[in-house]
C-alpha positions as CSV (number, residue, x, y, z in Angstrom):
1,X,96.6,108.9,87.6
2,X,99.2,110.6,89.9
3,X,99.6,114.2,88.9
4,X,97.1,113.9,85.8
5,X,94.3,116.3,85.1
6,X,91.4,115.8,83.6
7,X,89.2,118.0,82.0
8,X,85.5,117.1,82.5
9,X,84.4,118.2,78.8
10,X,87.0,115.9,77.7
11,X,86.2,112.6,79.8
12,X,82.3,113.0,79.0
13,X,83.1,112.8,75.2
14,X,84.3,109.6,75.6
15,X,80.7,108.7,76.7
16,X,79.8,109.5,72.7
17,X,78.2,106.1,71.1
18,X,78.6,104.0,74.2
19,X,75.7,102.5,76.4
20,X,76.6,105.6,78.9
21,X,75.3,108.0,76.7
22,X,72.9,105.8,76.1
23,X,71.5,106.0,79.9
24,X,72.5,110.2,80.2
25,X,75.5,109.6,82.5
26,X,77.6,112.2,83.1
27,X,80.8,112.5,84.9
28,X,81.0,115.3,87.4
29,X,84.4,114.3,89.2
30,X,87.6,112.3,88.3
31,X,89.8,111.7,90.8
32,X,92.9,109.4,92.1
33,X,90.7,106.8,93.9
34,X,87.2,108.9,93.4
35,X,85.1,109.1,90.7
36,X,81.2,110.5,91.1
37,X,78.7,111.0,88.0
38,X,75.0,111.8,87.4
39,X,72.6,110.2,85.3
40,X,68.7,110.7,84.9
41,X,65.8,109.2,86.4
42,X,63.0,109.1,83.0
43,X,62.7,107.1,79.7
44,X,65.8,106.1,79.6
45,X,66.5,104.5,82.9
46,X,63.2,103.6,84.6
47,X,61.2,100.2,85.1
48,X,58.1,99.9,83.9
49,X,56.8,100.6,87.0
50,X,58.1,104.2,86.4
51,X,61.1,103.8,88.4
52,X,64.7,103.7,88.2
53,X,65.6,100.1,87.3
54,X,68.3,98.2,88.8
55,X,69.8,97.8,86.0
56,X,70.2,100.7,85.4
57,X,71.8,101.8,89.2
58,X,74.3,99.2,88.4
59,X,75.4,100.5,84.9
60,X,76.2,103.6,86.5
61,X,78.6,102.3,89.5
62,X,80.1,99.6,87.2
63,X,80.7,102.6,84.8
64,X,82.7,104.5,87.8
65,X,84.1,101.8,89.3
66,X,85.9,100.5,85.8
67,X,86.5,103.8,84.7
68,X,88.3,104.5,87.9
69,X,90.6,101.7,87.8
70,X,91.3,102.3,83.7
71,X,92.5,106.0,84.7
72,X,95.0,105.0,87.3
73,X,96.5,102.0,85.0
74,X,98.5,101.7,82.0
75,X,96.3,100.9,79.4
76,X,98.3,100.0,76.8
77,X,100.3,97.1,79.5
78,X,97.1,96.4,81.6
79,X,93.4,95.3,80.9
80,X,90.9,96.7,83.6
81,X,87.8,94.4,83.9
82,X,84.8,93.9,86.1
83,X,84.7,90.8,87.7
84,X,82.1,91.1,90.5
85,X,79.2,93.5,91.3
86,X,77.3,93.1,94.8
87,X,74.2,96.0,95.2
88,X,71.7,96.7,97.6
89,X,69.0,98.9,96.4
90,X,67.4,101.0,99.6
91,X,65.4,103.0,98.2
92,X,63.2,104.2,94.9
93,X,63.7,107.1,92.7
94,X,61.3,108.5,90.5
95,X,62.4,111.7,88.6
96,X,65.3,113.6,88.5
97,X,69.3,112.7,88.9
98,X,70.5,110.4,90.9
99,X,74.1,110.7,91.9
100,X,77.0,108.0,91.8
101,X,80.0,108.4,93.9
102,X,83.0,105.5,94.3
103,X,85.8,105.6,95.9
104,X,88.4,102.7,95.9
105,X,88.7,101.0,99.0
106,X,91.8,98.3,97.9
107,X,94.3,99.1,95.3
108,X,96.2,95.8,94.7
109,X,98.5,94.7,91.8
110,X,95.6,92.2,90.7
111,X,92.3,93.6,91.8
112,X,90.6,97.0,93.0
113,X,87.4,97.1,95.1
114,X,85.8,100.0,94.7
115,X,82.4,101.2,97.0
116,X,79.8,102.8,95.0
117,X,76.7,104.9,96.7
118,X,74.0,106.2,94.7
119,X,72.1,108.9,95.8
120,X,69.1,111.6,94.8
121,X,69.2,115.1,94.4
122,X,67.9,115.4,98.1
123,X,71.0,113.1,99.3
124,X,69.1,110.1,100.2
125,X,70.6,106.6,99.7
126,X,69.1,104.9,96.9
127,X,71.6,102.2,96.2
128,X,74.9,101.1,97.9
129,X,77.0,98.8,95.6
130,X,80.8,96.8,95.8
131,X,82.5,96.3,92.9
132,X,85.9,94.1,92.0
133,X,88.1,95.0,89.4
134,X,90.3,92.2,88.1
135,X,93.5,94.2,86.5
136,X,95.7,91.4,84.0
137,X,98.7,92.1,82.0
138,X,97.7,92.3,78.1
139,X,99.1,89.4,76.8
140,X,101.2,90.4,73.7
């Protein structure tokens, strides 16, 4: 991803049709090694308790955290894959955004670990996840 720019416009369009757009997730940020995003606290992502699900909080890092590693690698020599997915949820959110933002924290030849905090508008922690990223030559 060295030296590569990315227009915002352009990366959210590849949201179009995909379970992202789906759950409202936008990306704010693309970055070598940092990726952050929004997504909506309503319909689309809450519990039935009226709260933002789980599931949904771990959408959105897993979204990041793959995302990440695909921007930095060859895809056309490398698959990028999620492997593992570890999250402790802290905190409840009710309305609004909340706000994912990973950073890598290991860049090997075969996996990446990414950290992924979510956070409301008011910057309190809702969710603090780890992620693994297996990265495998495509077999031809």
């Amino acid at each position: 991803m060295e030296d590569k720019i990315f227009d915002i416009k352009e990366v959210n369009k590849l949201n179009k049709g995909t379970l992202m757009e789906q759950l409202g997730i936008e990306y704010l940020d693309v970055r070598e090694g940092f990726m952050s995003a929004r997504m909506p606290v309503d319909e689309r992502t809450f519990q039935p308790y009226r709260i933002l699900h789980g599931g949904a909080t771990i959408a959105l890092a897993e979204t990041l955290a793959s995302f990440g590693s695909a921007l930095m690698m060859d895809m056309e020599k490398y698959d990028v894959r999620g492997q593992n997915v570890t999250v402790n949820h802290v905190s409840s959110a009710k309305d609004g955004w909340v706000i994912g933002e990973a950073n890598i924290i290991h860049k090997g030849r075969t996996t990446h670990i990414w950290n992924v905090d979510v956070k409301d508008e008011k910057d309190r922690l809702i969710s603090t996840c780890r992620l693994t990223i297996f990265i495998s030559p495509k077999k031809k």
